[in-house]
Steps between C-alpha positions, in 0.01 A plus 500: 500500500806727580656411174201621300440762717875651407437405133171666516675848655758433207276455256283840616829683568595445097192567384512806730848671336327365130215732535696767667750498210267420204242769573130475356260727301314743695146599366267778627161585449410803267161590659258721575567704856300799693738770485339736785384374824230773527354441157356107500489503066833667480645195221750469278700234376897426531785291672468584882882581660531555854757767535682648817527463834223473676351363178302746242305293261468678102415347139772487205475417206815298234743747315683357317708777355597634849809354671432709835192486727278812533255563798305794541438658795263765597632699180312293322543658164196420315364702149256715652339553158420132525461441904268766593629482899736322743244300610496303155866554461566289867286232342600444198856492622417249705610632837776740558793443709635675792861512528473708804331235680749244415782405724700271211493753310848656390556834270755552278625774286471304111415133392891402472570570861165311582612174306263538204484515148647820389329509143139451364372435148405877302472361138215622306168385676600523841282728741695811423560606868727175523784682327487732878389206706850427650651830544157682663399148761549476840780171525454253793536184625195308637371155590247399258265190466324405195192331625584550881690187509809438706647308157482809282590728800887733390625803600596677185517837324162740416413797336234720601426764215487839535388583146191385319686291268181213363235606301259487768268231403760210546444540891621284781871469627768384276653169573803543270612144354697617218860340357592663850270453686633570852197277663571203296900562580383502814316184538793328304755589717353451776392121401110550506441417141665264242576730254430856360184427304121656546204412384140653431139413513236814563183293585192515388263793610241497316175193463294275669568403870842608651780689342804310472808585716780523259904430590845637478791237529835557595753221418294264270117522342125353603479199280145409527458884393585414118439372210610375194856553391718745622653792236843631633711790386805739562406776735646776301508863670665721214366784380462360136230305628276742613445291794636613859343199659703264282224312401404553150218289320358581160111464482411343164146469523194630730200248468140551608376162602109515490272270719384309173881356419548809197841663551571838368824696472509852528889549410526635171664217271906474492505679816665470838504692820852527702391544835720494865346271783467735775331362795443786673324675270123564582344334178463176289660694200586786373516518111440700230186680398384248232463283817220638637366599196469144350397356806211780547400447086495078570283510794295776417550673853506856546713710703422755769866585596809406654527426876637704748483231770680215675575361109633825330471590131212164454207502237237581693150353399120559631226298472258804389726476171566160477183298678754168424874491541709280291498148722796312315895443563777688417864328320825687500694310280860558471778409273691239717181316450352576820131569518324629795133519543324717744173395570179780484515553922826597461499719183166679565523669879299684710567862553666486807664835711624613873256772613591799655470309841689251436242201420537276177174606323375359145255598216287219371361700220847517359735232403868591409740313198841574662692576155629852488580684134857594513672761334879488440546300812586119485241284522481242794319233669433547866385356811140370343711344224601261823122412583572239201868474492813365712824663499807420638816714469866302574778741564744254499463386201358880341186358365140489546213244434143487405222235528151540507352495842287309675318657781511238772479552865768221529918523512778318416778676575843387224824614621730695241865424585791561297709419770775255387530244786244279703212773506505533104191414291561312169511718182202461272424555170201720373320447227260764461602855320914511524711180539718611811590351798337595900592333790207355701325180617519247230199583223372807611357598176171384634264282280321544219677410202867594563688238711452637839282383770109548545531616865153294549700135637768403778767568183458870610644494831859732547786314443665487827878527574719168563378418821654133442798584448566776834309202694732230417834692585382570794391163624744332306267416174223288698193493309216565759716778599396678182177402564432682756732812422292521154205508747612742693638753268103483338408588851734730524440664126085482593556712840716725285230559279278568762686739691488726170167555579400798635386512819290748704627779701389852616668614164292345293198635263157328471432271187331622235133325473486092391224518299448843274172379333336350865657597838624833343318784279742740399274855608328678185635834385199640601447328880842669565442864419242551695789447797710737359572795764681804233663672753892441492669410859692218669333180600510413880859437666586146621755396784571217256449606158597827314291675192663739266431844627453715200198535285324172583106521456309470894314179456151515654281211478222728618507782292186558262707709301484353116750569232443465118571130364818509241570208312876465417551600151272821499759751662652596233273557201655247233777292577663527153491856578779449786825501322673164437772518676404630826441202708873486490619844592599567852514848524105545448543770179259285290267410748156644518374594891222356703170531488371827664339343785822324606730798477419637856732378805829465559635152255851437550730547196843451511 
């Protein structure tokens, strides 16, 4: 009994320094979270990080153009011609951060003496107030926690910006995992994830029942989340591109797939579309004009302007002009022979908006199509491209990877390791778009027709690192010794797993709501005015919570005060009437003002 006692503390001992040395992939949630504790409906969707010390809890969102980190703080810096007040501003930041309040917390005069990346990514594209981002931040060092976990908990470098550098409408913090990014550096160094590599699911918002959560992945991918074969290629930054994200596609085709099996394109023929993958970004795609157009002369819908909501610069359609919405799918198709289909609840979506309180408020006699009309700006797919899609970018090896996603609940986390000793994963071969190399568990293609696996059988379990082999040298090569090391290391790998959950503290926001359609009505444009106080003032001071100070609209949920409905879109006359280019300027030359009713108060512009 002794004996296998001491075999057994052997055997859990190897399997101990295994899992400590050949780290696993850590996934997080990408959710919906209340954002202010006084303001129950107060929703928006991101990657929770705890940040701080005592913890603050805020929403980011994936750059993947920025190597640094930036937090805002209570100079929140949003486009005050498109958030009306702070109130709207905190939200759709998703929390603000208080350094002040933070004991780990460390200053420092510039990002080089803080440890971090001391260039970003300007090339054509980029939200112009990058090109100041570095020089005009406030540099520090912090402890950060993607998803509140323990696992994904560093101390590394921040910014927090002092100029409003993003065009506004991309909201939420930036979670910089660039070339170098100093989070994933972090996280490698430190031995928390296998290897430098990220990758992205939004969810699903949108449909019957509950939304579904989507995930970010550090150090492998979700492989019950695809499907199909994967499409791999260089990430390529330069400026001949005309892609600062790296991650150029070319759309060959746009299909309308109707409900009776037709299919219709609405690409003029011997076409294509370069467009940058930019996660980020607020919309399924932004394209040229003819987009729109084609789309609008197919379906027969009409248009009653552009929104100035939640999804920026979308089609917006009512149902006085269109009593029936077009109900079928929508395929990207793009040259590397990728096609991605996004089904009608996710290409047709309601109106949706933070009011001036601070509540997530929708209008259900509008529906939006979130494709904006570009002008001499690159096109891109954004985050709703990623209702329908899986990406995963590799670092390591400086390319990225599509499939086609499939929106399950379920994980399987596969390690990426190009590590060239016991914790390696055997090269594979992929055979869908370019014929290159990626390190990886063995077939990790996925099914369909290339040679990968189906992620639907016990073949789609993570290859695991030589347990056998660290077992037997260390009880002298007896068999049952590997046994029960093998076993142990799978306990060991599953309580890993587990500990990268999040877990609840006094830091921590409320979840969103489960079930939008049942346990969950998003309030109606109209319900919500009617709370509206006009009167410009600070909301009530907390011992435990702070509110921006400056211009935020007095929320009073007994005022009889009304104020006159506006639905996004109508502000400003026409929208082709705003000049093209101005949803990219910084300095606010091109940009018309607010509506007369909002220009009272005190907004804060910086």
């Amino acid at each position: 009994m002794l004996f296998m006692t001491s075999r057994l503390v052997l055997a859990l001992g190897a399997a101990s320094v295994l899992a400590a040395d050949c780290p696993s992939p850590l996934s997080f949630p990408i959710t919906t979270k209340q954002i202010d504790p006084k303001v129950p409906d107060s929703f928006m969707r991101g990657i929770a990080v705890k940040i701080g010390t005592p913890e603050q809890t805020i929403l980011v969102n994936a750059w993947p153009d920025l190597n640094n980190t930036y937090i805002y703080d209570q100079q929140m810096l949003c486009d005050p011609s498109i958030i009306w007040n702070d109130e709207i501003c905190f939200v759709r930041r998703g929390g603000i951060y208080h350094e002040e309040d933070s004991t780990s917390f460390a200053k420092y005069n510039d990002f080089a003496s803080a440890g971090g990346a001391t260039n970003e990514i300007t090339t054509t594209g980029t939200e112009l107030g990058v090109k100041k981002l570095l020089a005009s931040s406030l540099a520090g060092v912090e402890k950060l926690s993607v998803g509140g976990s323990d696992t994904s908990s560093v101390t590394m470098p921040i910014g927090i910006p002092r100029l409003r550098w993003d065009g506004g409408y991309t909201i939420l913090h930036a979670l910089g995992l660039g070339a170098n990014s100093t989070y994933l550096n972090a996280l490698s160094q430190s031995n928390r994830i296998p290897s430098r590599v990220w990758s992205y699911f939004w969810g699903r918002q949108w449909g019957n029942g509950a939304p579904l959560d989507g995930s970010i992945v550090f150090g492998g991918y979700d492989q019950e989340k695809i499907i199909g074969r994967n499409y791999t290629q260089p990430l390529d930054y330069s400026e001949s591109t005309g892609c600062w994200t790296g991650m150029k596609v070319t759309v060959s085709d746009l299909i309308l797939n109707y409900r009776n099996g037709d299919d219709e394109s609405i690409m003029p023929r011997n076409s294509a579309i370069p467009v940058c993958i930019v996660p980020q970004r607020q919309l399924l795609l932004e394209a040229p004009g003819f987009v729109v157009e084609n789309f609008e002369k197919a379906t027969g819908m009409v248009k009653d302007g552009e929104s100035f909501g939640l999804y920026w610069g979308s089609q917006v359609y009512n149902n006085t002009a269109n009593p029936s919405y077009f109900d079928g799918d929508f395929t990207i198709a793009l040259s590397n022979g990728l096609s991605i289909r996004i089904p009608n609840s996710q290409l047709l979506v309601p109106s949706e908006d933070i009011a001036r309180n601070g509540s997530f408020i929708t209008d259900p006699t509008r529906m939006q199509l979130p494709i904006n009309r570009l002008g001499t700006q690159p096109a891109t797919l954004g985050r709703f491209f990623f209702t329908s899609a899986y990406l995963m970018v590799d670092h390591e090896a400086d390319n990225f990877t599509l499939w086609q996603a499939n929106p399950a609940s379920k994980s399987n986390l596969i390690t990426i390791n190009h590590a060239k000793d016991s914790c390696a994963s055997e090269p594979i071969s992929t055979d869908g778009g370019a014929s290159n190399s990626t390190s990886g568990s063995a077939d990790d293609a996925g099914g369909g027709s290339g040679s990968g696996r189906n992620g639907s059988g016990d073949d789609g379990a993570p290859v695991t690192p030589n347990v056998a082999a660290i077992a037997g040298g260390v009880a002298g090569g007896v068999a049952a010794l590997a046994l029960i090391g093998a076993v142990a290391f799978f306990l060991v790998r599953r309580r890993r797993a587990n500990d990268a959950q999040p877990s609840k503290s006094s830091g921590d926001m409320t979840d969103g709501p489960a079930f939008y359609a049942d346990v969950y009505r998003p309030a109606v444009v109209g319900e919500l005015e009617s709370q509206y106080q006009p009167s410009v003032g600070e909301l009530p001071a907390s011992a435990n919570y702070k509110y921006p100070a400056v211009g935020v609209q007095q929320y009073n949920p007994n005022a009889t005060q009304t104020q006159q409905i506006h639905h996004y879109g109508e502000y400003y006359n026409k929208p082709a009437e705003v000049e093209a280019g101005w949803a990219y300027e910084m300095d606010g030359s091109n940009r018309p003002g607010p509506p007369a009713e909002l220009s009272g108060g005190t907004p804060r512009v910086s």
